[in-house]
C-alpha positions in Angstrom: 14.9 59.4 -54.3 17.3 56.8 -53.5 17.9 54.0 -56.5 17.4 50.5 -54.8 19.7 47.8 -55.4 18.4 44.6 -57.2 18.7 41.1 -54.5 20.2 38.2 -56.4 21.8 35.1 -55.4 22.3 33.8 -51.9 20.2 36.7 -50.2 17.3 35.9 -52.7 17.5 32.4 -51.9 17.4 32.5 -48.3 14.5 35.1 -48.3 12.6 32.6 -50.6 12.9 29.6 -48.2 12.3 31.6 -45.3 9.0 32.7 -47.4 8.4 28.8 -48.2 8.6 27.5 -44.4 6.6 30.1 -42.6 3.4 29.1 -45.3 4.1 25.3 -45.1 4.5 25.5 -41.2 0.8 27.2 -40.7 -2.0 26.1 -38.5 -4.0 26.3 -41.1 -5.6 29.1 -39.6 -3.0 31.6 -41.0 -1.1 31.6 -37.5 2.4 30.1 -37.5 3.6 27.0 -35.3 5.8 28.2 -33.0 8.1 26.5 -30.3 9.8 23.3 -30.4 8.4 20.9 -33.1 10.5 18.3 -32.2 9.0 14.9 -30.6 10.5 14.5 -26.9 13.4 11.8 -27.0 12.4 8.5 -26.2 13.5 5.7 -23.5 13.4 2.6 -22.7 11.4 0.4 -20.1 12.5 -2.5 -19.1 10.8 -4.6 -16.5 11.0 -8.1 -15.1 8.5 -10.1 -12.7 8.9 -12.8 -10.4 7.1 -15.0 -10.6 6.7 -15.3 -14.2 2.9 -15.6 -14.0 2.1 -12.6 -12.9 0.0 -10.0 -14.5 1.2 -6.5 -15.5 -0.5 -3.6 -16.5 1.2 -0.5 -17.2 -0.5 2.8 -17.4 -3.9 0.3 -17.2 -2.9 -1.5 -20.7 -2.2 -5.4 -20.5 1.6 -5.7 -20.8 4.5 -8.7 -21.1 7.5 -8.5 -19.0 10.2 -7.1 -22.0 10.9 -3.6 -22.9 8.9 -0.9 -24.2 9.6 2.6 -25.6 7.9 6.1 -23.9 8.5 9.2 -23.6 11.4 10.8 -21.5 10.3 12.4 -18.6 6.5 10.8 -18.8 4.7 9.0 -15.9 4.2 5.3 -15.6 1.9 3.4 -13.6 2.8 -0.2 -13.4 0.6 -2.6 -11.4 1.8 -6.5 -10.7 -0.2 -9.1 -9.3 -0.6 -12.9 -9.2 -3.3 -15.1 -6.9 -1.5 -16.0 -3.9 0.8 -12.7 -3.7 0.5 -9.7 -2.4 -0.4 -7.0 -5.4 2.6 -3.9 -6.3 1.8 -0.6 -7.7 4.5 1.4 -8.5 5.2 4.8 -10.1 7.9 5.5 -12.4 8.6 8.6 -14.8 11.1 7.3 -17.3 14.9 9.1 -17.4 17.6 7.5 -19.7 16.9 3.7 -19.3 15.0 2.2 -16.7 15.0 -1.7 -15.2 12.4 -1.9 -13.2 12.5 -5.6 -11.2 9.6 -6.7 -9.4 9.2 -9.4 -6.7 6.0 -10.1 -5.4 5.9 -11.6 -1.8 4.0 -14.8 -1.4 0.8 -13.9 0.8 1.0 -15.0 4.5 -0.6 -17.8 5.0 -2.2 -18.1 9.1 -1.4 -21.6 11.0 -4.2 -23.4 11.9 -4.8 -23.3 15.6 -2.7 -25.4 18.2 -5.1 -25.4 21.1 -6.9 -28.1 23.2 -10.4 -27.6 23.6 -12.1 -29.6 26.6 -15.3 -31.7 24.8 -18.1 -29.9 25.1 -20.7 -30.7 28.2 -23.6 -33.0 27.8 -27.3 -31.9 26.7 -28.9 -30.8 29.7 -32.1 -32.5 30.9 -35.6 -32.6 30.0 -37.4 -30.8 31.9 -40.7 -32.4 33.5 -42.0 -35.9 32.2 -44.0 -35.1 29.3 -45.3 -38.7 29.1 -48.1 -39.6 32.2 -46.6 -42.2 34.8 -47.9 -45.9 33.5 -50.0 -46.2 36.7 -52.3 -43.7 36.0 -55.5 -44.1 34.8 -57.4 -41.9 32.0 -61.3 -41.7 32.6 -62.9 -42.2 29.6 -65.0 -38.9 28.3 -68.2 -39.2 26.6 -68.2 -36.4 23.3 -71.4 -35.1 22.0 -72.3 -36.6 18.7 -71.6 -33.9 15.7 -74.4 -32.8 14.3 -76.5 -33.9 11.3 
């Protein structure tokens, strides 16, 4: 039988806090986290309106024209709109550091119309008299009496 040598020192150490971060790094469940553990890096968003009034929303939350922090590589849906302009919707997925700008164009607004129009034609006549000529004469007409 072979005589085993006795670990001490550095090779002890390292096996101990190997031993330390594969129990403090479990599920829970007894499984081990693998993969990266690491957050994804962050960037900046920065986005201005015109005109100032307008209303943003990104990803359907209210938001001010300024900057905000996201994820790398995560999508963005930002949405401007003010009464009187026409509505934006845009999609973004952030990289290093975005400026967005936004200019709303004013809606159109349609001329009233430049035309002539003729008057329009008289009433048309009545037909037939509905009144009797003065000249003629109504017999009188003797009515039952009602009865008692």
């Amino acid at each position: 039988m072979a005589r085993r040598r006795k670990i001490t020192g550095k090779p002890l150490l390292v096996a101990s806090a190997a031993a330390v971060l594969a129990v403090g790094c479990g599920t829970g469940k007894g499984g081990i986290v693998t993969g990266n553990l690491m957050p994804p890096p962050t960037v900046e968003l920065c986005v201005s309106v015109t005109p100032e009034s307008a209303t943003i929303t990104l990803n359907g939350e209210p938001f001010t024209a300024g900057c905000v922090e996201s994820y790398e590589g995560s999508p963005a849906t930002l949405v401007v709109s003010a009464p009187g302009y026409v509505s934006q919707t845009l999609e973004h997925r952030h990289g290093d550091i975005a400026q967005v700008t936004v200019v709303l164009e004013a809606e159109p607004v349609l001329p009233e119309p430049d035309i002539d129009l003729p008057p329009p034609p008289p009433p048309p006549p009545p037909v037939g008299n509905l009144m009797p000529p003065p000249d003629l004469e109504i017999p009188p007409v003797d009515l039952p009496d009602p009865p008692e």
